[in-house]
MARGUBA-772609 format. One record per residue: residue number from 1; x, y, z of N, C-alpha, C, O in turn. Coordinates in nm, 2 decimals, m for minus. Example, Ala and Ser with C-alpha at 12.3 -4.5 7.8 and 13.67 -1.06 7.14 Angstrom:
 bagu  neast nnorth    nup caeast canorth   caup  ceast cnorth    cup  oeast onorth    oup
    1   1.32  m0.57   0.78   1.23   m0.45   0.78   1.32  m0.33   0.78   1.42  m0.33   0.85
    2   1.28  m0.22   0.71   1.37   m0.11   0.71   1.29   0.00   0.79   1.34   0.11   0.80
END
This chain:
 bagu  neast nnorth    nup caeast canorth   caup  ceast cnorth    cup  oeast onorth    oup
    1   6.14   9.49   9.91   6.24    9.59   9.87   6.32   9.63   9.99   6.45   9.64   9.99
    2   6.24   9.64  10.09   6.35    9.64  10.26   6.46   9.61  10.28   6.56   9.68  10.31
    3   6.45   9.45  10.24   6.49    9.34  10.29   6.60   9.34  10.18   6.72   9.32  10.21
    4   6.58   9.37  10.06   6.74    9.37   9.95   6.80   9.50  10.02   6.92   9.50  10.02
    5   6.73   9.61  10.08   6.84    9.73  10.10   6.91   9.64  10.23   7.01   9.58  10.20
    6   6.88   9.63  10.31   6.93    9.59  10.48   7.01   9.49  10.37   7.11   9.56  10.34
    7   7.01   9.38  10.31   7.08    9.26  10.28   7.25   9.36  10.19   7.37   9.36  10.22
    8   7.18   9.44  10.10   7.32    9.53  10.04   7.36   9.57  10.19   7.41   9.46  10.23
    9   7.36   9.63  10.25   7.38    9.69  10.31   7.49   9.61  10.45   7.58   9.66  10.52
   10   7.42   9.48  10.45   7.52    9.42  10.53   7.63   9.35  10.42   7.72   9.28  10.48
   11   7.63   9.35  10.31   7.74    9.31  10.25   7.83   9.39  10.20   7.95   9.35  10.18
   12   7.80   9.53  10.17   7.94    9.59  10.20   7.94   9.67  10.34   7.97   9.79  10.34
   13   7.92   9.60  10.47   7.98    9.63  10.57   8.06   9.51  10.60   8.16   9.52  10.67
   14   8.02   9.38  10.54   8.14    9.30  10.54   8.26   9.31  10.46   8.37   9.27  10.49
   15   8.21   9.40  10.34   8.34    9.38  10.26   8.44   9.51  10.32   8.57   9.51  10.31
   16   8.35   9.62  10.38   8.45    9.72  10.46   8.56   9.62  10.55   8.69   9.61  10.54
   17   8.47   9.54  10.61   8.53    9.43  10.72   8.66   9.42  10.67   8.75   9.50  10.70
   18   8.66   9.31  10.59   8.74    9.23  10.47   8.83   9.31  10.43   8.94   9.26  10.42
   19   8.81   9.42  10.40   8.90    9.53  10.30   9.00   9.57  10.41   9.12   9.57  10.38
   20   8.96   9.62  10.55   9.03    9.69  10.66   9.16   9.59  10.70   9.27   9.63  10.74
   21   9.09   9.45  10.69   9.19    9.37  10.74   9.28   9.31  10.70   9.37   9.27  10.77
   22   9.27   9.29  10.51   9.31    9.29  10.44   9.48   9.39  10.40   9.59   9.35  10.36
   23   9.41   9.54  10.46   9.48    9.63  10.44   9.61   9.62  10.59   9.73   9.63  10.57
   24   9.57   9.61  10.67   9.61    9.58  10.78   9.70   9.47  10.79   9.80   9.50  10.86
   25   9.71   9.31  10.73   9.76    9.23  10.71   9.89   9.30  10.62  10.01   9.29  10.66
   26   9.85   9.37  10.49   9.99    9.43  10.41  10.09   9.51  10.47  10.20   9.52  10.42
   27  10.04   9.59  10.61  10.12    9.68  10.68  10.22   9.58  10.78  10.30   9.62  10.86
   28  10.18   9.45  10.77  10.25    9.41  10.89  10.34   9.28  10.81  10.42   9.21  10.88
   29  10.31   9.27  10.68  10.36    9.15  10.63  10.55   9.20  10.61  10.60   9.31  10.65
   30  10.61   9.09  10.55  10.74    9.14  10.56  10.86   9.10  10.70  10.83   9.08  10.81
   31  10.98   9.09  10.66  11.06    9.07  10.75  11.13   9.19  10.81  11.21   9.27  10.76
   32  11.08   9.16  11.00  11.14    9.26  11.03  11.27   9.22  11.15  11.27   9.11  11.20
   33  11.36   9.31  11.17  11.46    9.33  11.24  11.45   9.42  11.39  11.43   9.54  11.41
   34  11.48   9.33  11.47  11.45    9.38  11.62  11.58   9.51  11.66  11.69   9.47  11.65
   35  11.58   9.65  11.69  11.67    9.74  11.65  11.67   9.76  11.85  11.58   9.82  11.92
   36  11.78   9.70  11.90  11.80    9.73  12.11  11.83   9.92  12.08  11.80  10.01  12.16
   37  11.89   9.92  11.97  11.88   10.08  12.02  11.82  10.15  12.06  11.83  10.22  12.16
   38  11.69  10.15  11.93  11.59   10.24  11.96  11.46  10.19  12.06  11.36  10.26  12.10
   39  11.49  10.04  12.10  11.38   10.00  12.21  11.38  10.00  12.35  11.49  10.02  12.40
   40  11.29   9.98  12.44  11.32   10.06  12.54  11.27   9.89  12.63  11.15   9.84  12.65
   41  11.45   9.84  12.69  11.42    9.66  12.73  11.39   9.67  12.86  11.40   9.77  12.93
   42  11.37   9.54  12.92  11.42    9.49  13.04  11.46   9.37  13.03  11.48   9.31  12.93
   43  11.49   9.33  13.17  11.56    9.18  13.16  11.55   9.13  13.10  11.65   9.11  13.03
   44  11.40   9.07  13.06  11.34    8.92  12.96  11.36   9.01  12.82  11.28   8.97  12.73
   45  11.43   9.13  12.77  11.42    9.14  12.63  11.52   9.06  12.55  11.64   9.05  12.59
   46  11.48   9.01  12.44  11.58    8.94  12.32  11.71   9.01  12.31  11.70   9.13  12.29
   47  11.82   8.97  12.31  11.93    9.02  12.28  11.91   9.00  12.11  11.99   9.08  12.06
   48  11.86   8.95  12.02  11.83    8.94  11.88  11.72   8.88  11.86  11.70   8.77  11.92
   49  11.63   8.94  11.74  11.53    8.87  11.70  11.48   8.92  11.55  11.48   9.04  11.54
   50  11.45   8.87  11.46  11.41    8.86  11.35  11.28   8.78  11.36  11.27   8.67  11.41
   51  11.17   8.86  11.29  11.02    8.83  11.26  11.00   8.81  11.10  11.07   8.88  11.03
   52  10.92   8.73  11.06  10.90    8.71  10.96  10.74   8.70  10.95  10.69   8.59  10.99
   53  10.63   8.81  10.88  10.50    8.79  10.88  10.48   8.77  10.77  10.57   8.82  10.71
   54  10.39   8.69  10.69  10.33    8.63  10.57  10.18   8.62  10.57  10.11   8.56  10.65
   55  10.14   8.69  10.47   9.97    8.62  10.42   9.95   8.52  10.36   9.97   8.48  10.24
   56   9.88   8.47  10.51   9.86    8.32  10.39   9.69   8.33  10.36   9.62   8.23  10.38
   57   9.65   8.45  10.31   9.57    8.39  10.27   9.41   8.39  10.37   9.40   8.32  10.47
   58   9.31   8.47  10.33   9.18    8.41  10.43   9.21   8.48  10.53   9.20   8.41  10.64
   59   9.25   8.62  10.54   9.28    8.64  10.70   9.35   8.59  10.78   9.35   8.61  10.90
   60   9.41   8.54  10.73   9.56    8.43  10.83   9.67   8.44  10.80   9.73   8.38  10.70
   61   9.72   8.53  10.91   9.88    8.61  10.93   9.97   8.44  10.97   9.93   8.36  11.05
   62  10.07   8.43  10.90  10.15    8.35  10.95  10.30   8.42  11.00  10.39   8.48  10.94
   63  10.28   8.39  11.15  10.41    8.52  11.23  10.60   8.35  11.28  10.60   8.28  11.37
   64  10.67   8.36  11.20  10.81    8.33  11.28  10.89   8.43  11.31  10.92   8.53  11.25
   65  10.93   8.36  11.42  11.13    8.44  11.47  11.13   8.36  11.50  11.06   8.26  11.53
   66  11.29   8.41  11.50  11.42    8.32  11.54  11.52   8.42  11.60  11.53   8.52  11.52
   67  11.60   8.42  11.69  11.69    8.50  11.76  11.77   8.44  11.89  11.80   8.33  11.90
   68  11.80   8.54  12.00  11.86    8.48  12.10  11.80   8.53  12.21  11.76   8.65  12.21
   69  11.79   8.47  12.31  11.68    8.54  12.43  11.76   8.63  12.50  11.86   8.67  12.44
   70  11.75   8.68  12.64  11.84    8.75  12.73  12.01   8.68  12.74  12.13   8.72  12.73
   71  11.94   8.57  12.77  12.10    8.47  12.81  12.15   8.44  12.72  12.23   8.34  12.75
   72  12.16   8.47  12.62  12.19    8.39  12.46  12.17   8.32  12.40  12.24   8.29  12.30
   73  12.01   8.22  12.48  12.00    8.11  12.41  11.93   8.12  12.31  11.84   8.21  12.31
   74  11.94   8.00  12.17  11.87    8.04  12.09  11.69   8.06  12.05  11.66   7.94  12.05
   75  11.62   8.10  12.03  11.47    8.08  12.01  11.43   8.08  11.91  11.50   8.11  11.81
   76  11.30   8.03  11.92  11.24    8.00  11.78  11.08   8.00  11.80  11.03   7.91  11.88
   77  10.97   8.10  11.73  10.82    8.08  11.80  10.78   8.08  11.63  10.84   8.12  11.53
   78  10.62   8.02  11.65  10.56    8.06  11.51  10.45   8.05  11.56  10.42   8.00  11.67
   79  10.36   8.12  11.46  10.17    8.10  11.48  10.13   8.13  11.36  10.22   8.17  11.28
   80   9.97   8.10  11.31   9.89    8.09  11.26   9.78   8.17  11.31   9.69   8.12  11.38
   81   9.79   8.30  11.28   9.67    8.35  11.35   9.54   8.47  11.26   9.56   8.51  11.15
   82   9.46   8.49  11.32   9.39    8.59  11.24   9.34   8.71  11.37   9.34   8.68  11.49
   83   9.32   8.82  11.31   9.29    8.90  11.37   9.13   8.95  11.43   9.08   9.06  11.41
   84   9.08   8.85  11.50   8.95    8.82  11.53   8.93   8.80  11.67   8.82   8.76  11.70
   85   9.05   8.81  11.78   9.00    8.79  11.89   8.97   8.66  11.98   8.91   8.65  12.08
   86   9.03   8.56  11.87   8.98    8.43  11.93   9.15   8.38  11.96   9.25   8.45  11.93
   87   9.15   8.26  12.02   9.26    8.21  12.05   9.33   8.11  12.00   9.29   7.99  12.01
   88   9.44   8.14  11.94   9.57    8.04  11.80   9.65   7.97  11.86   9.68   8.05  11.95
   89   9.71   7.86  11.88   9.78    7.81  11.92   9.93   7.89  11.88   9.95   7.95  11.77
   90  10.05   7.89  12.03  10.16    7.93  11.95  10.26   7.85  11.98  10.28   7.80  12.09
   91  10.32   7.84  11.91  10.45    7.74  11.94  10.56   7.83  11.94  10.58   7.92  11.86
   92  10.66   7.78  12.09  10.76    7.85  12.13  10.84   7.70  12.15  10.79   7.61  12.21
   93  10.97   7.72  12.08  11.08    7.66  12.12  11.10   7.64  12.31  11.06   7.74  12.38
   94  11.14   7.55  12.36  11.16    7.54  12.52  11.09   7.62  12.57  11.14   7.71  12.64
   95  10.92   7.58  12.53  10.82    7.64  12.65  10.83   7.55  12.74  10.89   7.44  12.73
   96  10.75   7.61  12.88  10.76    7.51  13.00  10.62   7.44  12.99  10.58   7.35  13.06
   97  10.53   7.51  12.86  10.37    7.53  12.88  10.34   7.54  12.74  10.42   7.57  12.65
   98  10.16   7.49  12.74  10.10    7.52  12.60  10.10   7.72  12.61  10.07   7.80  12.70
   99  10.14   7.72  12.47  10.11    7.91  12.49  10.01   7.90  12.35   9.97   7.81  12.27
  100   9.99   8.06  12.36   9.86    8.05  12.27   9.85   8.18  12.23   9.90   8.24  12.32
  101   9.81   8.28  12.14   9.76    8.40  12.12   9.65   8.46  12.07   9.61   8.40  11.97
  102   9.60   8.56  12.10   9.46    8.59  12.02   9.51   8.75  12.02   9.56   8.81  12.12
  103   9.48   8.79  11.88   9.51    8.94  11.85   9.39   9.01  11.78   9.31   8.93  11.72
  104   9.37   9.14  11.78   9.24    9.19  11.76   9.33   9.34  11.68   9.43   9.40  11.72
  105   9.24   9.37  11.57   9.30    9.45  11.46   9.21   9.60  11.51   9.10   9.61  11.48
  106   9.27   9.70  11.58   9.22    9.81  11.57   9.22   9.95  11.45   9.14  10.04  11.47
  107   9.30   9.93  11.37   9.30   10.02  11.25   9.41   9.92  11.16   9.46   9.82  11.20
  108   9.44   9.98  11.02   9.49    9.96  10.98   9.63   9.89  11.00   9.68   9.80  10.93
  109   9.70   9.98  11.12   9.81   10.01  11.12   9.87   9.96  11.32   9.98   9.96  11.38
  110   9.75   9.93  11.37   9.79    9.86  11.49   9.67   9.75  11.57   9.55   9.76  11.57
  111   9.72   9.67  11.62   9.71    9.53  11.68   9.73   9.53  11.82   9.83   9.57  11.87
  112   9.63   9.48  11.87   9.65    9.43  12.03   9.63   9.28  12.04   9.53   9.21  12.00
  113   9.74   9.26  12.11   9.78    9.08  12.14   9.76   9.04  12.31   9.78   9.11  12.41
  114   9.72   8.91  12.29   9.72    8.89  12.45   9.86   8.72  12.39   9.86   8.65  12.29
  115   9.91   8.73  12.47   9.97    8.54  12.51   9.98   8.48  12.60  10.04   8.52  12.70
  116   9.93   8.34  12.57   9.89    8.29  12.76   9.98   8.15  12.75  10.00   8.09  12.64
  117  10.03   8.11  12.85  10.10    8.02  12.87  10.01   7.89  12.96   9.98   7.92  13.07
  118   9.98   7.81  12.94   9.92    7.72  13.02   9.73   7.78  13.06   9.66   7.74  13.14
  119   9.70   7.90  12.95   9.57    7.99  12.97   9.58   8.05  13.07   9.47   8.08  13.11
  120   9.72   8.11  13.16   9.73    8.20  13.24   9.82   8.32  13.10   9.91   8.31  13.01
  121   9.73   8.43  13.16   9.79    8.58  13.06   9.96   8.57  13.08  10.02   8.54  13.19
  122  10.04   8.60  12.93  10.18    8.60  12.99  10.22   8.78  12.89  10.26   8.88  12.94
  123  10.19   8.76  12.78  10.21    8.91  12.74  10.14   8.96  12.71  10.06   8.88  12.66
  124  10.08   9.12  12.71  10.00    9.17  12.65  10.07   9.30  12.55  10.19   9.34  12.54
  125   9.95   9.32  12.51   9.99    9.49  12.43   9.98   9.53  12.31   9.87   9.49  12.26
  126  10.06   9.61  12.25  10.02    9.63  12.11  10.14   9.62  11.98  10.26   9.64  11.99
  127  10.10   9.60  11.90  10.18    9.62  11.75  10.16   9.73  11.71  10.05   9.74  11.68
  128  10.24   9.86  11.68  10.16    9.94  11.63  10.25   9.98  11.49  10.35  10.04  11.50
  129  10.19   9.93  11.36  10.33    9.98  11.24  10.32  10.12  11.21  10.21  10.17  11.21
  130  10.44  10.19  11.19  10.44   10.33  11.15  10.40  10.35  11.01  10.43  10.26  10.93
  131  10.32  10.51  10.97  10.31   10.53  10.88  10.34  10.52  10.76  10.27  10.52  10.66
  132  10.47  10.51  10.76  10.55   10.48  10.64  10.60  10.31  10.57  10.62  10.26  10.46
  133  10.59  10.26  10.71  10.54   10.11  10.69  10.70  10.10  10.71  10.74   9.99  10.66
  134  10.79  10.17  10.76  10.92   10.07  10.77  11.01  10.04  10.93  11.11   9.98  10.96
  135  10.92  10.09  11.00  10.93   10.00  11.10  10.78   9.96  11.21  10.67  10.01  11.19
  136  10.81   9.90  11.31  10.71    9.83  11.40  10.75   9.88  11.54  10.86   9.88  11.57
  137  10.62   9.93  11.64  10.68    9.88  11.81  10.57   9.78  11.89  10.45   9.77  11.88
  138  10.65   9.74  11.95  10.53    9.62  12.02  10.55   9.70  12.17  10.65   9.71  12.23
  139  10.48   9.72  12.19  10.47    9.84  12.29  10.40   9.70  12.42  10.28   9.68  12.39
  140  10.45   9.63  12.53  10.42    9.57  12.62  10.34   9.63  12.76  10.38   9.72  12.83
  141  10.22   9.55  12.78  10.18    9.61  12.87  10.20   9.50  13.03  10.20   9.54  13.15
  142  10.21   9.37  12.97  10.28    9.31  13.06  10.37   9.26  13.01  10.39   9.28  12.88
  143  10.47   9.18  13.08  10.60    9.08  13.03  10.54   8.93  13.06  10.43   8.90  13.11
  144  10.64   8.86  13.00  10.60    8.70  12.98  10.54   8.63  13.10  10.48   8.52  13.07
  145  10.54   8.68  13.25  10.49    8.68  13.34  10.34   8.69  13.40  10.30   8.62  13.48
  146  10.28   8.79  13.34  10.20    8.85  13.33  10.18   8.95  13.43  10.08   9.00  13.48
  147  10.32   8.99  13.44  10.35    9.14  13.54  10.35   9.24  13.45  10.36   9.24  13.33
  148  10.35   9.36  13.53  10.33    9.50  13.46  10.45   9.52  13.41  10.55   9.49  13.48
  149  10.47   9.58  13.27  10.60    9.59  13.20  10.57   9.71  13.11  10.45   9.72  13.06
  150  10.69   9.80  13.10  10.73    9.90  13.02  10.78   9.88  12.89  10.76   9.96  12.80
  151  10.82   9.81  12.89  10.91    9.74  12.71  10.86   9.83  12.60  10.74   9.88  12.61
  152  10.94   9.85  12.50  10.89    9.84  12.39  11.03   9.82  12.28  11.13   9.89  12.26
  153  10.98   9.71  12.24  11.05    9.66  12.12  11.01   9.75  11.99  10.89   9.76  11.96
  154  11.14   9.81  11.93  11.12    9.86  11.81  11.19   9.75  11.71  11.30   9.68  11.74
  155  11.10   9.75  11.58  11.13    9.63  11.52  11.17   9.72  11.33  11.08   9.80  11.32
  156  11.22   9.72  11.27  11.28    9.79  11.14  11.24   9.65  11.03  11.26   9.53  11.05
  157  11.18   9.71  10.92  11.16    9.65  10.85  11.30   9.63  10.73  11.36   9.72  10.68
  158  11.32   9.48  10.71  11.46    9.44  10.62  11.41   9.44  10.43  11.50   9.42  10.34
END
């Protein structure tokens, strides 16, 4: 009789699991719009960028943009990722290097990312979506370098 309570008992702490991330994936799904007004840039920020998140399904966020970088050239990144802490391959248009990302779900409503270029750290920080669910900031704790950075991209949902 133990052993069925302990056994219930770890299955809906998985489905808490499941349900949280679940919930979490819907706050971030959607296409958003990168807003320079309300974000606070430096050099390496996008002069435009457009995100596009999708559930695909099984815990796997599928993240594109497309925009223009500082200098105006165009960009283009995508990934396949889940929110587990492990590390996704990312594809970035004219990388110099393999990049990669692993993101970890703290609530509902925000995400901490690491991205490494060649397995050296190049961005860190957080996602955090607002309550109302109509906009995003990616609040940077380093830049693509893996120097200390202030940034924060505010991102408006379309």
């Amino acid at each position: 009789m133990r052993r069925l309570s302990s056994l219930a008992v770890v299955v809906a702490l998985l489905a808490l699991v499941s349900t949280a991330s679940a919930e979490g994936l819907k706050s971030i799904v959607g296409t958003w719009k990168l807003n320079l007004a309300k974000s606070k840039t430096e050099a390496w920020t996008p002069k435009s960028q457009t995100r596009i998140y999708e559930d695909w399904g099984g815990g796997l966020l599928h993240m594109h943009y497309e925009g223009t970088d500082a200098q105006g050239n165009p960009t283009l990144g995508e990934y396949v990722a889940r929110f587990d802490g492990k590390v996704y391959p990312y594809v970035v248009r004219g990388a110099p290097g393999a990049y990669t990302i692993s993101q970890t779900q703290v609530d509902d409503h925000t995400f901490v990312f690491t991205a490494t270029v060649d397995g050296k750290t190049s961005w860190t920080g957080t996602h955090a979506i607002a309550a109302d669910g109509k906009s995003y900031t990616n609040t940077y704790k380093t830049n693509g370098k893996g120097e200390p950075s202030s940034a924060v991209h505010v991102y408006e949902k379309q």
